[in-house]
GUSE-858068 format. One line per 8 residues: their letters; for each residue x, y, z of N, C-alpha, C, O. Coordinates in steps of 0.02 Angstrom, whole numbers. Layout:
% residues N
a) X Y Z X Y Z X Y Z X Y Z | ...
This chain:
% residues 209
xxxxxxxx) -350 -1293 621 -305 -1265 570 -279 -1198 593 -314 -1156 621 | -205 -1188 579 -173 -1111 602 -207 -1058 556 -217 -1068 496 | -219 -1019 579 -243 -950 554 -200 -928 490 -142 -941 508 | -198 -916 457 -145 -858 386 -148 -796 388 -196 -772 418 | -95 -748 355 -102 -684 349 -92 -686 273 -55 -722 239 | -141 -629 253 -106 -611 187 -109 -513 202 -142 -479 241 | -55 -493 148 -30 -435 168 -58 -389 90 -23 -397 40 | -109 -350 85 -117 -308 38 -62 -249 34 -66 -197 67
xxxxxxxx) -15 -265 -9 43 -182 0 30 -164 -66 34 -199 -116 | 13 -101 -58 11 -33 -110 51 10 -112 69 43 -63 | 72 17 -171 121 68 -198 87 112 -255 33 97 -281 | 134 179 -273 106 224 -327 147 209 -362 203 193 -343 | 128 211 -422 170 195 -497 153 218 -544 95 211 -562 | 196 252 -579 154 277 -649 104 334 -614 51 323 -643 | 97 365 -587 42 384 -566 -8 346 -563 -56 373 -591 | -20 296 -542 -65 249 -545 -58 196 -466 -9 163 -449
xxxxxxxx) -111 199 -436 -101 158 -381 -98 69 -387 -141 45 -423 | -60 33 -362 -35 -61 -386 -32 -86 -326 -28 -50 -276 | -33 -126 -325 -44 -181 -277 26 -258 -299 40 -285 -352 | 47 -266 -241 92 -316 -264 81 -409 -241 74 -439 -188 | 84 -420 -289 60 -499 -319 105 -542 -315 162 -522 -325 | 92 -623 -298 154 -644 -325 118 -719 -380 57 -726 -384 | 148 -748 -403 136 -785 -454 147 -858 -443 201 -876 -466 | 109 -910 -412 97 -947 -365 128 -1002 -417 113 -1011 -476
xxxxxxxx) 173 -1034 -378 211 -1098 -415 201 -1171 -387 240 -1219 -380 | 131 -1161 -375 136 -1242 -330 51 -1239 -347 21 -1191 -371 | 24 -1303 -327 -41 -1299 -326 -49 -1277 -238 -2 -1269 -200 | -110 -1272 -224 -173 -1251 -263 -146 -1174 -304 -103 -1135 -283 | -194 -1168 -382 -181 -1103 -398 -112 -1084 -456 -102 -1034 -490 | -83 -1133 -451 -37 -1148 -492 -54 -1090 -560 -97 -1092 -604 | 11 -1033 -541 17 -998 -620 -31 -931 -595 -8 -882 -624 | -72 -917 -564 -98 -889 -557 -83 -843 -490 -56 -857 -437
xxxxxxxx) -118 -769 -518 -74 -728 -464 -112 -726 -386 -173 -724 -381 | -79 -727 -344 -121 -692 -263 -61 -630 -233 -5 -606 -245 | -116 -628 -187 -90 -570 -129 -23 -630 -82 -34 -691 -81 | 40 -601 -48 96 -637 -11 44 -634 39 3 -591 57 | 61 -702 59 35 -727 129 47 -789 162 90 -822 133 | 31 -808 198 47 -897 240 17 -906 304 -23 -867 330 | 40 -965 329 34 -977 403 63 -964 440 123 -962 426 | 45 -948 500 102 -908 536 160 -950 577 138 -1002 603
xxxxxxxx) 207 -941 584 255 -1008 601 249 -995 685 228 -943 710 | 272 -1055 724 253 -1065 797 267 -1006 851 324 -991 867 | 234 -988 866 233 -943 928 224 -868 898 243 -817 927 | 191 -871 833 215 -807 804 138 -763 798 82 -784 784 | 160 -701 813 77 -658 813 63 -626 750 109 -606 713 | 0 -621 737 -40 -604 689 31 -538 649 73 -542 603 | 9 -478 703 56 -450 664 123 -454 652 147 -414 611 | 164 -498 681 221 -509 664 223 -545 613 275 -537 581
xxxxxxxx) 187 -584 591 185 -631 528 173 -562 471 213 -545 427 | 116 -535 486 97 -474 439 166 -423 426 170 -382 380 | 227 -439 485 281 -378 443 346 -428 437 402 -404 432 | 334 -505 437 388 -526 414 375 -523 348 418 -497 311 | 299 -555 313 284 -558 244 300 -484 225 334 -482 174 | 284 -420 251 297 -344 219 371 -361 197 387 -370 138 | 406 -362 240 489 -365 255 495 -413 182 494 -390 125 | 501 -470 195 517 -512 144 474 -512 73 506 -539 28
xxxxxxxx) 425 -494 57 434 -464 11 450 -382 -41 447 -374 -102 | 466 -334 12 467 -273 -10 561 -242 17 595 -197 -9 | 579 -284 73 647 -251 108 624 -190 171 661 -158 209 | 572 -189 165 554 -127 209 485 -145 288 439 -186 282 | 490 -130 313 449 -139 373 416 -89 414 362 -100 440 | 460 -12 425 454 34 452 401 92 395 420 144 369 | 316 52 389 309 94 336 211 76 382 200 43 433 | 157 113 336 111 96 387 69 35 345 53 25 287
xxxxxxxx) 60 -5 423 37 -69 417 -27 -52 462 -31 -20 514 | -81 -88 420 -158 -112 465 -204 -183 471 -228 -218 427 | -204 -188 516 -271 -227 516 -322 -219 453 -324 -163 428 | -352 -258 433 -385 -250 391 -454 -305 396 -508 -277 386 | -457 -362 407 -527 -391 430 -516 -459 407 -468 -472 372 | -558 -504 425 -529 -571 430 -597 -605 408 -654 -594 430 | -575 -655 352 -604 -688 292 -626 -766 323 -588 -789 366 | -654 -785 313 -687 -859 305 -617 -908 267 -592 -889 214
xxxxxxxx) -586 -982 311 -558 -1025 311 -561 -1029 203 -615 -1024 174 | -487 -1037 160 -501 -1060 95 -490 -1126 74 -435 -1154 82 | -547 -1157 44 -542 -1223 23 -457 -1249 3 -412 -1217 -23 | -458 -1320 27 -397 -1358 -9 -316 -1290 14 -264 -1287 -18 | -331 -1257 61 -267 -1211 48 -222 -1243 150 -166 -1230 173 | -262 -1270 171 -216 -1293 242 -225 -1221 287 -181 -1205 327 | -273 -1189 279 -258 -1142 337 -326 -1132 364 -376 -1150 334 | -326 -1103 421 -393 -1085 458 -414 -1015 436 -428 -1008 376
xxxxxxxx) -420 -960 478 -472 -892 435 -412 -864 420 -355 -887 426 | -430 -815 401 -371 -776 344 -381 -696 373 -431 -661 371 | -325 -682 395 -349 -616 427 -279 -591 388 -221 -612 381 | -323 -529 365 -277 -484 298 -258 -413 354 -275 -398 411 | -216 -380 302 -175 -321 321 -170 -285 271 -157 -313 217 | -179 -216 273 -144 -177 200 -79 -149 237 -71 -135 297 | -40 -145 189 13 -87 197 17 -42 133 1 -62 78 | 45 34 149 90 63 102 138 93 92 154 136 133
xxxxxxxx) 180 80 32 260 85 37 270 125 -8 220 139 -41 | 333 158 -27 355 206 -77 379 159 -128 417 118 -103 | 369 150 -191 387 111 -232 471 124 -240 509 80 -259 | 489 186 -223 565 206 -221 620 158 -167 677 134 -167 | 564 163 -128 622 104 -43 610 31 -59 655 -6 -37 | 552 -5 -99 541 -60 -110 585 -86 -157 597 -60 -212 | 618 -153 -128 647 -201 -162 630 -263 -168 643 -302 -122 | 591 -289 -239 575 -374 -225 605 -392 -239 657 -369 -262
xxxxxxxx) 582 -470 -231 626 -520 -220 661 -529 -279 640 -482 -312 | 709 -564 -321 726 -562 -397 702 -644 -402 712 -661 -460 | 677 -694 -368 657 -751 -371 605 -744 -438 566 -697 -443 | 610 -804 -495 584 -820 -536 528 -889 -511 472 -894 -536 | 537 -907 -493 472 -961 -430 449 -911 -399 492 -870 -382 | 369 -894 -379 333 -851 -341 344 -805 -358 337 -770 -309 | 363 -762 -417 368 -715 -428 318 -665 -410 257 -671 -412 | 367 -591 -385 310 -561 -369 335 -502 -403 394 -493 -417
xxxxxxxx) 262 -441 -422 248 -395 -477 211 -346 -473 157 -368 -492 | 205 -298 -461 152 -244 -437 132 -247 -518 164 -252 -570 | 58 -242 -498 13 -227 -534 -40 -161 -528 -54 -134 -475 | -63 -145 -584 -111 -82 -570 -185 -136 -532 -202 -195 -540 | -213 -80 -493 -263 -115 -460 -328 -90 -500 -382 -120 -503 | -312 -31 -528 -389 -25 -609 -362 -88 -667 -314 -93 -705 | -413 -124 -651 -420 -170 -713 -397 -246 -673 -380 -294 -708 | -398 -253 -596 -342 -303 -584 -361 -369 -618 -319 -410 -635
xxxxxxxx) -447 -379 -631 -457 -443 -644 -470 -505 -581 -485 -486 -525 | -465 -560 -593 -472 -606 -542 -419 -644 -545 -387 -668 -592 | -408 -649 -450 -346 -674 -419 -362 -732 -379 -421 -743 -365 | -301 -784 -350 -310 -842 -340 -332 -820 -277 -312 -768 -250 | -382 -866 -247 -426 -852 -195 -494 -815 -168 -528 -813 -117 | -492 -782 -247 -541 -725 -233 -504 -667 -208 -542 -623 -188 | -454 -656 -204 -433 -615 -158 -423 -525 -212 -397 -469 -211 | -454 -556 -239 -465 -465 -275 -533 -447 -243 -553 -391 -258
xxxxxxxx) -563 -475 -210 -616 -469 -158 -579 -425 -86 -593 -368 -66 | -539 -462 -65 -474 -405 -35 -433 -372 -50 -394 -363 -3 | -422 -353 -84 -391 -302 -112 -449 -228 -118 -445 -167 -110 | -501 -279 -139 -570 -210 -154 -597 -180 -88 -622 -125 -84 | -586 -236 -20 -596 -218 56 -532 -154 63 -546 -94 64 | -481 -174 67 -420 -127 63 -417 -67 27 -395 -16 53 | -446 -68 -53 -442 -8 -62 -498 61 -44 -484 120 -51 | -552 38 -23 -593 60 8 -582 78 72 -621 118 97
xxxxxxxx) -529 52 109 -524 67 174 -451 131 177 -438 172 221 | -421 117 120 -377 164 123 -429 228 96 -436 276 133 | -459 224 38 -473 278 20 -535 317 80 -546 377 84 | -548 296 95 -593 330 189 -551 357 222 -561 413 246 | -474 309 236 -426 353 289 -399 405 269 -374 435 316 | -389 440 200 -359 501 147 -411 552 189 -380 601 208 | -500 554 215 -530 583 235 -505 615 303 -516 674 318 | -474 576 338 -470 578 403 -389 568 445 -383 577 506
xxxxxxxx) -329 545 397 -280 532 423 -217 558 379 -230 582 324 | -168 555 394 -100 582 369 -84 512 336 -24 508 325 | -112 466 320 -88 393 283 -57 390 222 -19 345 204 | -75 446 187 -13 452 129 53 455 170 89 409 149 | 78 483 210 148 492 214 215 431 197 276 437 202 | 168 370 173 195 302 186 219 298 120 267 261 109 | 192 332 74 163 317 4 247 386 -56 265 395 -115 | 262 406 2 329 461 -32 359 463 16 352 442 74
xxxxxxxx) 417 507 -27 492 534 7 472 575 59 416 600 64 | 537 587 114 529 628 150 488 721 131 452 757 167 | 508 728 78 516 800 51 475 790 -23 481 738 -56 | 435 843 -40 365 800 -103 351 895 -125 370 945 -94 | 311 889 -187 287 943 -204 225 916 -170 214 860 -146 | 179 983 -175 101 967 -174 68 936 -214 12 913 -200 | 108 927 -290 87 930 -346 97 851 -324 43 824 -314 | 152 810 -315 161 738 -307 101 716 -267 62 672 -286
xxxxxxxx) 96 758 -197 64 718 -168 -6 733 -189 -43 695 -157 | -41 773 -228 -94 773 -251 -115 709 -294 -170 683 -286 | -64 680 -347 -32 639 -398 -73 573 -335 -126 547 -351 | -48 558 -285 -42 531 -241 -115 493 -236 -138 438 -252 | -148 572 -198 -224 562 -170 -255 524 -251 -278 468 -262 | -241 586 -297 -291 545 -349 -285 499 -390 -324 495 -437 | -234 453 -383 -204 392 -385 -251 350 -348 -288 316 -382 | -257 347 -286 -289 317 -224 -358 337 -259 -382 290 -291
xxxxxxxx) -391 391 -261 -478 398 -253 -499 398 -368 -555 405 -392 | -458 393 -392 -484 383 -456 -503 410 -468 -547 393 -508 | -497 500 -452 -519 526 -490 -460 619 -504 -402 627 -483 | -486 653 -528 -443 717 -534 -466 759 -489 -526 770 -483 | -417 790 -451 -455 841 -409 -422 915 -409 -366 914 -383 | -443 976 -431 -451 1025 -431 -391 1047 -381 -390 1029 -322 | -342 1088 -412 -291 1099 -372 -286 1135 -324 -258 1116 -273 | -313 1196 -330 -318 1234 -286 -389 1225 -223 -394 1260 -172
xxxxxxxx) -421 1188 -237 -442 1169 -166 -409 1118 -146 -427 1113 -87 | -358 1058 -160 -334 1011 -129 -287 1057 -84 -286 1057 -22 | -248 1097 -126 -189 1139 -58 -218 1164 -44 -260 1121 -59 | -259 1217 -16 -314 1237 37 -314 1190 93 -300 1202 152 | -337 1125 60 -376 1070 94 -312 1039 150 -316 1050 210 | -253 1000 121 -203 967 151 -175 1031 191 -165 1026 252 | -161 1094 157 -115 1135 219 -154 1161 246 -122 1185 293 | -225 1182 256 -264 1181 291 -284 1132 359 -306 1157 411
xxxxxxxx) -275 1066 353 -292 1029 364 -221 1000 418 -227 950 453 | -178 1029 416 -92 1038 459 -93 950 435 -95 917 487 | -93 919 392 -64 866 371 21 890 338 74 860 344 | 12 925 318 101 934 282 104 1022 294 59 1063 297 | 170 1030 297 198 1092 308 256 1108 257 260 1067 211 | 300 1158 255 354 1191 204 403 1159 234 413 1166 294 | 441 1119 193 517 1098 222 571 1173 207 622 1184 239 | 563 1187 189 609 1265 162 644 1245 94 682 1285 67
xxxxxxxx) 631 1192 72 675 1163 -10 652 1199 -42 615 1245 -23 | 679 1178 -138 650 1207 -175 680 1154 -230 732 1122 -222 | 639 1152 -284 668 1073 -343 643 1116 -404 588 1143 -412 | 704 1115 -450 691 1139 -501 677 1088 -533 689 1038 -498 | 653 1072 -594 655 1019 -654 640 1069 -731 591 1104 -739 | 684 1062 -773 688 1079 -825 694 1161 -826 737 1195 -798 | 640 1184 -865 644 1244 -866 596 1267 -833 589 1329 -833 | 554 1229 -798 491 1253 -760 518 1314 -682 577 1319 -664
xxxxxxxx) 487 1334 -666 516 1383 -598 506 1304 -539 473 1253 -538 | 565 1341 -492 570 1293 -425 515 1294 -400 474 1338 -386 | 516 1227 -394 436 1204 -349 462 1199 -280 517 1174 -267 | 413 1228 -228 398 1217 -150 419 1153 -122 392 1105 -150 | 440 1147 -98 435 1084 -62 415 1072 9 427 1108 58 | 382 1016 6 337 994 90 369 933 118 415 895 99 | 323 936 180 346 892 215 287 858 254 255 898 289 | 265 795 257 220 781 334 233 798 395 289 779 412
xxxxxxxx) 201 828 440 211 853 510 218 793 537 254 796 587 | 195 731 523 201 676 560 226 613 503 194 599 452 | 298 577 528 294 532 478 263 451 517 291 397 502 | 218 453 554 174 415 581 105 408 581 79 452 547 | 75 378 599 -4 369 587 -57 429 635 -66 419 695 | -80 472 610 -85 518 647 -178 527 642 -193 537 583 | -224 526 675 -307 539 658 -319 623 661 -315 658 711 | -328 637 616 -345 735 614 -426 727 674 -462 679 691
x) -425 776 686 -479 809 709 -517 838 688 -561 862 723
């Protein structure tokens, strides 16, 4: 049997971190939601399958994609092991599909419930693996605009780790940490004073030291 990919992509929403689903119109699973995924069509490599499914369901490709670990063959589904991927995208650049068959839907990932395949079993591998790389990597940068308050991308982290974190040691921490620097902007909103604006030093996958 050919191998499958399925693709975990995370977005922020609401201030709230989601995961996008689609809504399975065929058996096996019928009605019920999973993670986008398939078999990979002839001659085609693991990760290229992993950024046609990004591509076709989000419009976007140039965003960060991983390896993520590879699952045991699923009953009645025609495929051999299942080797998953997370990605994450700015919910701003993402465009799905408008298809009413397979519909697909970001969902919040607090509360997701159970998905066809088990695969909220991956999703729970994924979010665990993102929230380890926030320790050690510039991996938010995937996740916003070029140009962000601190305040967003704080919004960001504690979106991802579930919990609230103390403001003034997070900026310590990130510009400390030469993950983001001053773009020289400034964004007013309402009547509040202009907020700072940043930037990632790297808009690529970068391991801190």
């Amino acid at each position: 049997m050919s191998p499958a990919v399925v693709v975990v992509i995370f977005t922020i929403q609401h201030d709230a971190l989601s995961v996008l689903l689609i809504e399975r119109a065929a058996n096996p699973g019928t009605g019920q939601w999973a993670l986008p995924g398939g078999i990979l069509n002839p001659g085609e490599t693991l990760e290229e399958a992993a950024v046609r499914k990004l591509e076709g369901e989000t419009g976007v490709r140039d965003v960060y994609l991983e390896q993520l670990f590879t699952f045991d063959p699923i009953e009645n589904t025609g495929a051999g092991v299942i080797v998953s991927y997370f990605a994450l995208v700015d919910a701003n650049r993402a465009r799905l599909r408008p298809d009413l068959e397979w519909r697909p839907a970001w969902r919040p990932v607090r509360g997701l419930g159970e998905l066809a395949f088990g695969n909220e079993l991956i999703v729970g591998v994924a979010l665990e693996r993102l929230r380890n790389k926030l320790d050690y990597t510039n991996v938010a940068y995937s996740l916003l605009p070029a140009e962000f308050t601190l305040t967003e991308l704080q919004r960001v982290y504690e979106a991802i780790l579930g919990e609230t974190m103390d403001k003034r040691n997070f900026r310590r921490r990130v510009v400390g940490l030469g993950v983001v620097k001053e773009s020289g902007g400034w964004r007013k909103t309402g009547a509040h004073r202009p907020a700072r604006l940043y930037e990632f030093t790297s808009r690529a996958p970068v391991t801190l030291g």
